[in-house]
Structure formats: structure tokens, C-alpha cells
C-alpha positions in Angstrom: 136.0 131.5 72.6 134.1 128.1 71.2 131.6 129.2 68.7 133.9 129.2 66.1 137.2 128.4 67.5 136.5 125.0 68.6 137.6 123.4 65.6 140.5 124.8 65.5 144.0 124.2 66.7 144.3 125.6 69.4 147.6 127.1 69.1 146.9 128.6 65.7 143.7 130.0 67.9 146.4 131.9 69.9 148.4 133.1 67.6 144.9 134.9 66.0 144.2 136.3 69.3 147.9 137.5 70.0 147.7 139.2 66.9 144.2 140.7 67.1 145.8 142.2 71.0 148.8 143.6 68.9 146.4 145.8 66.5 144.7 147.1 68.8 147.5 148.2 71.1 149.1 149.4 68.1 145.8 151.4 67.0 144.4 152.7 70.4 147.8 153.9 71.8 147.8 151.2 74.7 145.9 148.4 76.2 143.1 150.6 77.2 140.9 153.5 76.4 139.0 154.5 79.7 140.4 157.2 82.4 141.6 154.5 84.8 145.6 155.5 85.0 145.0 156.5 88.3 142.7 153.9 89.5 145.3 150.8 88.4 148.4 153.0 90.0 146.6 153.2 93.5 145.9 149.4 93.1 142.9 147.6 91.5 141.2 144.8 91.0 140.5 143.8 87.5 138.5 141.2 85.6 139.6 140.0 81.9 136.2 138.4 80.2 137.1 135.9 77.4 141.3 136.5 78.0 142.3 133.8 75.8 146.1 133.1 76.2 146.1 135.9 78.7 148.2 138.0 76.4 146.4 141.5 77.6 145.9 141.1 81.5 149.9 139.9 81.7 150.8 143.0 79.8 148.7 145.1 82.1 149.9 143.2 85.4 153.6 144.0 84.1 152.7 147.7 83.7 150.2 148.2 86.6 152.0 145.9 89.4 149.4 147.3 92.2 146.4 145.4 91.0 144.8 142.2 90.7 143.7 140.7 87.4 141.4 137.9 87.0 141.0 136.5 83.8 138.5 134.3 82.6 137.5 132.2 79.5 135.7 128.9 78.3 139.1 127.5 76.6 142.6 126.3 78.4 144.4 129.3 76.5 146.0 130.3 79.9 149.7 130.5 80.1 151.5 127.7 82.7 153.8 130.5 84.0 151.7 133.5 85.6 152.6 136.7 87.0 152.0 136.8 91.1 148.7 139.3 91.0 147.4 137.4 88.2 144.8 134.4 88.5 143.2 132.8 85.4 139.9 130.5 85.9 138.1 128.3 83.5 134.4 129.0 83.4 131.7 129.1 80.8 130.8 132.6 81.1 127.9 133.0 78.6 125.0 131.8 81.3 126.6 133.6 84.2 130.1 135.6 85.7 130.9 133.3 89.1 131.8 136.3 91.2 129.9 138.5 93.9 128.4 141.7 93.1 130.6 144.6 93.4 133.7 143.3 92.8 135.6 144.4 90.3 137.4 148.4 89.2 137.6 147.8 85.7 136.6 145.1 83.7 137.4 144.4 79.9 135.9 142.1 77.0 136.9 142.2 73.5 137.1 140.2 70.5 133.7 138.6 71.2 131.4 139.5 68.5 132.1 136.0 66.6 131.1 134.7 70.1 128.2 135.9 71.7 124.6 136.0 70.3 122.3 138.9 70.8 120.4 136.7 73.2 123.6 136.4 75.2 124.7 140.1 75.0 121.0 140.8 76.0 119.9 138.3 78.4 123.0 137.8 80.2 126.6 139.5 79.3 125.3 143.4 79.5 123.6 142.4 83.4 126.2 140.3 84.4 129.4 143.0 83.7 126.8 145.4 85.6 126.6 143.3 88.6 130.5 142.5 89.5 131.3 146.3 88.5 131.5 148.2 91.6 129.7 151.8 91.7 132.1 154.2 89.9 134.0 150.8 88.4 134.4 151.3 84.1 133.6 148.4 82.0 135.2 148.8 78.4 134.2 146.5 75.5 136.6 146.4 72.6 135.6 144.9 69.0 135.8 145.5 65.3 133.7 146.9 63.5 132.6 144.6 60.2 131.8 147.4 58.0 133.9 147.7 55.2 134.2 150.9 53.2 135.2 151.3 49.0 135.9 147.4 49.1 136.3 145.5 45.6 133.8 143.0 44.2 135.2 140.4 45.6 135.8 141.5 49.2 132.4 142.5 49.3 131.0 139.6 48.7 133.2 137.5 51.3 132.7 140.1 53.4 128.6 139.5 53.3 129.3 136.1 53.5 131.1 136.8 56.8 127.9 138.6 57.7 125.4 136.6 57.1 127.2 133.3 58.5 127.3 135.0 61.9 123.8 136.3 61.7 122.5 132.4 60.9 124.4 131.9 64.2 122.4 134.4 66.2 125.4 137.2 65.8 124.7 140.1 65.1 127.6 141.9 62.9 126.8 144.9 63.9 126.8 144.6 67.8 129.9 146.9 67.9 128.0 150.2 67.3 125.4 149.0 69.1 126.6 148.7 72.6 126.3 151.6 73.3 122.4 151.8 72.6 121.7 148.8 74.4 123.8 149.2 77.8 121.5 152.7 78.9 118.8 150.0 79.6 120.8 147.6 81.5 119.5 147.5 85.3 121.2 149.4 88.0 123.7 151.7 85.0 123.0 155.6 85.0 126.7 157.2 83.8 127.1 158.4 80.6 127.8 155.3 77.7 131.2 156.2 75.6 131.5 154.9 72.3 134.8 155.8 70.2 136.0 154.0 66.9 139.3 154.3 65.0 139.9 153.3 61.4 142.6 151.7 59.8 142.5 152.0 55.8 143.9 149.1 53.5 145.5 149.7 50.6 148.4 148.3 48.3 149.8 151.7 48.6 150.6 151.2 52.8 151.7 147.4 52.3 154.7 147.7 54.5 152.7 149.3 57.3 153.3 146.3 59.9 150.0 147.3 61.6 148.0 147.2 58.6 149.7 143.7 57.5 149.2 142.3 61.3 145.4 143.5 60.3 144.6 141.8 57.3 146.4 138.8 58.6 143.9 139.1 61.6 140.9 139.4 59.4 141.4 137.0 56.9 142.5 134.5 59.2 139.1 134.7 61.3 137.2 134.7 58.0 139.2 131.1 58.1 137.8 129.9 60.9 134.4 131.0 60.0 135.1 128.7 56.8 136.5 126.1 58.5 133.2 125.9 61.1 131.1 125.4 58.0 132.9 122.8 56.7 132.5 121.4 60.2 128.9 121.8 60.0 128.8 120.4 56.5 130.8 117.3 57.5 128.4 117.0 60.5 125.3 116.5 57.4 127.2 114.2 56.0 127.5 112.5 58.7 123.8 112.4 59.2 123.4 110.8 55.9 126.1 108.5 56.5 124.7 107.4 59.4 121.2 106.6 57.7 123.0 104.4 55.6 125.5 102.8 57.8 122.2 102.3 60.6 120.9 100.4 57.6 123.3 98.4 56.6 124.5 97.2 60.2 120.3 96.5 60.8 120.5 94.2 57.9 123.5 92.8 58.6 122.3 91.7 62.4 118.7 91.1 61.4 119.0 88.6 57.8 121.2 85.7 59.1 119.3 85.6 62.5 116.1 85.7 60.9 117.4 83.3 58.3 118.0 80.5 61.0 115.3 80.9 63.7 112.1 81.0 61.1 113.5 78.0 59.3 114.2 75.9 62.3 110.7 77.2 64.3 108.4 78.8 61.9 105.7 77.0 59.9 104.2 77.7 57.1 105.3 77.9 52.9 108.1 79.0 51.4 106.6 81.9 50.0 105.5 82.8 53.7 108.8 82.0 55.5 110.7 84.6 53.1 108.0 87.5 53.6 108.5 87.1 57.3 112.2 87.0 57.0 112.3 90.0 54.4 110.0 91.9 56.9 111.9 91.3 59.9 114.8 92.7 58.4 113.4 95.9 57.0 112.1 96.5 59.9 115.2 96.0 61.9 117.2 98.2 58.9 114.8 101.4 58.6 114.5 101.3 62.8 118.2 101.4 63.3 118.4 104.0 60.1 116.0 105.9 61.6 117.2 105.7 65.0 120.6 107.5 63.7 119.2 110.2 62.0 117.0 111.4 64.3 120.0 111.1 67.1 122.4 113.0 64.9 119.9 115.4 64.1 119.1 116.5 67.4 122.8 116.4 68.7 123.5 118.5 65.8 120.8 121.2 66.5 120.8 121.1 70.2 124.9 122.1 69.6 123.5 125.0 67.3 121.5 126.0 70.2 123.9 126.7 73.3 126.8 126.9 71.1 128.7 123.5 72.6 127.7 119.9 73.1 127.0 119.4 76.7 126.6 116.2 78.8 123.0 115.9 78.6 122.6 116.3 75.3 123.2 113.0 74.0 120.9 111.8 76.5 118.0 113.9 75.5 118.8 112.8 71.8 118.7 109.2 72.3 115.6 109.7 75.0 113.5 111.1 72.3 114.9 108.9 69.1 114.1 105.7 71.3 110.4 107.1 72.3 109.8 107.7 68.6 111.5 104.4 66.5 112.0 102.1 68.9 108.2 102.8 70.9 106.6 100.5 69.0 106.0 97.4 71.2 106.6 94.5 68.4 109.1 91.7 68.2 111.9 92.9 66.5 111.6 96.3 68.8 111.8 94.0 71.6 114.7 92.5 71.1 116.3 95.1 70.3 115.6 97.1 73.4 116.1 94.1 75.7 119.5 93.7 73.7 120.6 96.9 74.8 119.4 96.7 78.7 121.7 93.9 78.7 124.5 95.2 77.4 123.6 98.6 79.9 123.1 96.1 83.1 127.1 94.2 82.0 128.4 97.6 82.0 127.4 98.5 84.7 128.0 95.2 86.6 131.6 96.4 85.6 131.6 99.9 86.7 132.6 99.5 90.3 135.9 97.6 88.5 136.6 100.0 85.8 136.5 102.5 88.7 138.5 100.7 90.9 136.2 100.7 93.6 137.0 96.9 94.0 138.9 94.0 92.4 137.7 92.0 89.5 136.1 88.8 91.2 137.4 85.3 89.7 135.0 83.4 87.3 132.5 86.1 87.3 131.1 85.1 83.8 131.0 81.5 84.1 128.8 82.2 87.1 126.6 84.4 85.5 126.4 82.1 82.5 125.3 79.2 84.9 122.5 81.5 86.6 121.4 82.8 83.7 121.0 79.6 81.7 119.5 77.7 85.1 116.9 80.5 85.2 116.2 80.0 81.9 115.4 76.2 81.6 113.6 76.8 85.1 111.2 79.2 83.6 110.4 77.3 80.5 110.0 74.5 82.5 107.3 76.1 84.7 106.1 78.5 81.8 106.3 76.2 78.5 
């Protein structure tokens, strides 16, 4: 539950989702629709995709003692206190389920349509319930529907907001009715596809209905989230821009005063010459650092938009790329940059095995490595003037 919960507290996250499980118990008669009485009474073995706080599958282990639920999501929702036939893992689920084929009675999956892409649903989610459903197993997929019917002006328009801030994440609104079009194709499926709907209506008129209250509470309150994501992505552009200007003012900063000192103590030449070379050198140093930023926040930015989550390699890929491009150029200010940064890469990890506590800090480790560095140093310009 990350695309658009991430954000978010994850409490108040929760408290959505425990409300959302209420409705529909409330609305379908029960915490499930397909023929399985029998099955979970004999003893079953059941799989919970995207269970949140694990609201649903300890309901279901309280009614149905006799089987074994599983429930799995890509957020720490899970309750510290389970019930014994109930085990809860932490996996990210959208690339692949982590269990043999075959293996589960009944599996259920609900509230993910502000989750999962059509490339997910497609690609992965449809094969992968196939696979760990054993022959005669029922999968049942639970969402609401986002059409709304006789709504006022300014429902509407929210409501196409909604829309069309899920489809510019690659969801598609209206994957609820169209399950059941796209499962016939799914490898290895031949039984019929059921598809049944309920409505609620909301209206002034049924305001103390508690089920229609817990309703509009639940949709209004994941339109919030949505809203609360874009201001997310909004503060992440800022933060783009910000960091063009903060990458320039720290370049500038580093660059003037050093340039300042070494051309007037080294450099020949005029005036006129000795502050072109020092208001060169520290453009150059501004717009590459600048630069550098942008292009680094950027691509973290749209590599997130991609998978849906910032993952470990992605900042390496970011600053692999940005370096290539701004830093590539082999000059002298690009130089010492680099060569600035191996250093600070080979102290760090010089102190690794320490911060690990793989061994104990040696005594008078710097003024060591001061006294080799600066003895290699004389010894080479002595040999290379």
C-alpha cells in the first residue's frame, strides 16, 4: 500500500483501511462473497494480498478457526499480537507472490486500485494469483467502483480530478469492472469469471445511516491522500529548483575565495586577466554543481514515478549518470572536484570496518596518514618538479 500511502501517517493509513473493511462487510453481508463456507470449515489455507493492519484475515481466522491465513503487504501494518493460524510477511508483492505454485484455497485482494498500475495488474498480479491458487481454489478481488452517479458540480469535478491523478500514475480508474474481462486470458484459468457490484446511494436525506457516513468518510479521506501525494510531488519540484540554486550558491561559495588566493599567489599575468580566470573558475564550479543537482533530483524523482518507491540503486544510477554528463569534462576545476570526492570516498571507507565494529579504532591514525601523505607529496615534487 505505498503509491499513495507513503506519505502518510501510518496510523491514520489504518484507520482508512479499517474503515474501508467495515463498509464492505457492512455492504456485502460478510467478509466474503465466493461459495467457500464449506471449504474454510473443513480447514484451508488462505492468502490475504495487500492485508494492511490485518483487520480482514484476523476476523476470518476468528470465525473460520480450521484454516491458515497468510497475509501479506509492502508496509509494517501488521498487528504485534496475532492469532495462532495466522502468519503476516513483509514483501513487495507488485514484481512477484514468494510462494510455490498451488498453494493456496482462497486468496483475497482488495482495496488496490490506488495501488497497482495496469502494467502491474497485467504483467504480474492477474499470473501471479493464478499460480499460488490451487485447481478448484477461488480468488476474489474486492474494489470500489469510481463512478459516480447524479453528482453535483462540484463533486464532479473532484471526482475527475481523482481520475485523472491516478491515470497520470498508470491507474486505471476503471480497473474494477474490468477484472473480469482481463482474467479469461490469464494462463492456466478456464472457470467461469464472476463479477457482482453493490451500490450504496449518498444523500442528505440517509445522513444518519452509519454505513453511508463510514463511506463518505472513506472516500473523502483517500481523496486526501491523493492530495496530500501531490503536494508531495510538488514539494519534490521545488526541491529540484532549490537545489539548482543551493548547488550554485555552495559552488561559488567553495570556488571564489580559493580561486581568489591561489591565482594571486601563482598566476601571472594582468589584472584584467587574473579576474577573468577567477570569475571563470567560479562559474564553472557554480553551474557544474547546479547542474549536478538537478539532473540528480530529476532522475531520483522520475525513477520513484517509475516503480512506485525509491529503491537502493536508484541514487546510484542518478549520480552515475549526472557525474558522466557534468562532471565528464576532463578540465581543472572538474578535477578537483572529482579527486575531492575520491578522497572523501577512500576516508570513509578507511573508516568502515570501525563504524562497523569489525575492529577497534587504531591510535594516531590521522597523524600517520598526514605524515605519509605529505612525505609522498614533497617526494614526488621533488622527483617530478
Amino acid at each position: 500500500m505505498e503509491l499513495f500511502f507513503e506519505k502518510n501517517n501510518l496510523g491514520t493509513v489504518d484507520e482508512i483501511i479499517h474503515l474501508g473493511h467495515c463498509v464492505l462487510r457492512e455492504v456485502w453481508g460478510g467478509n466474503f462473497s465466493s461459495p467457500i463456507k464449506p471449504l474454510l470449515t473443513s480447514g484451508a489455507k488462505v492468502l490475504d494480498v495487500g492485508c494492511g493492519s490485518g483487520t480482514w484475515i484476523c476476523e476470518m481466522s476468528s470465525d473460520y478457526p480450521t484454516s491458515r491465513y497468510i497475509g501479506i503487504d509492502t508496509l509494517p501494518l501488521f498487528p504485534t499480537t496475532k492469532p495462532f493460524n495466522v502468519q503476516f510477511i513483509q514483501h513487495d508483492f507488485l514484481s512477484s507472490l514468494p510462494f510455490p505454485d498451488a498453494t493456496f484455497d482462497f486468496i483475497h485482494i482488495r482495496f488496490m486500485i490506488f495501488e497497482l498500475t495496469d502494467t502491474i495488474w497485467e504483467q504480474v498480479m492477474y499470473s501471479e494469483l493464478v499460480r499460488v491458487c490451487k485447481v478448484g481454489g477461488w480468488i476474489e478481488i474486492s474494489d470500489p467502483e469510481l463512478n459516480l452517479r447524479h453528482e453535483g458540480p462540484i463533486t464532479e469535478r473532484t471526482n475527475n480530478f481523482f481520475r485523472r491523478k491516478l491515470q497520470s500514475r498508470g491507474v486505471n480508474p476503471e480497473i474494477t469492472s474490468l477484472h473480469a474481462h482481463h482474467l479469461p486470458s490469464t494462463p492456466n484459468i478456464s472457470s467461469n469469471i464472476y463479477h457482482e457490484h453493490r451500490e450504496i446511494t449518498i444523500s442528505s436525506r440517509l445522513s444518519d445511516d452509519k454505513v453511508i457516513q463510514s463511506f463518505t468518510t472513506y472516500m473523502l479521506e483517500s481523496y486526501r491522500f491523493i492530495l496530500n501525494s501531490i503536494g508531495h510531488e510538488l514539494k519534490l519540484i521545488l526541491n529540484n529548483s532549490n537545489g539548482f540554486r543551493n548547488g550554485a550558491v555552495y559552488g561559488a561559495k567553495i570556488r571564489f575565495p580559493h580561486a581568489l588566493v591561489m591565482t594571486f599567489l601563482f598566476r601571472t599575468g594582468s589584472l584584467k586577466d587574473k579576474l577573468y580566470f577567477i570569475f571563470d573558475a567560479t562559474k564553472m564550479h557554480s553551474a557544474n554543481l547546479a547542474k549536478f543537482v538537478t539532473i540528480y533530483k530529476t532522475l531520483m524523482y522520475l525513477q520513484r514515478k517509475m516503480v512506485g518507491k525509491e529503491q537502493n540503486g536508484h541514487s546510484f544510477m542518478a549520480g552515475l549518470i549526472g557525474g558522466y554528463y557534468v562532471f565528464g569534462e576532463n578540465n581543472n576545476v572538474n578535477q578537483q572536484i572529482v579527486l575531492y570526492v575520491f578522497a572523501r570516498i577512500m576516508v570513509g571507507l578507511a573508516k568502515l570496518p570501525v563504524a562497523r565494529r569489525a575492529m577497534d579504532e587504531p591510535k594516531n591514525t590521522f597523524p600517520i596518514f598526514a605524515a605519509v601523505v605529505w612525505g609522498t607529496v614533497i617526494l614526488r615534487l621533488l622527483d617530478y618538479p
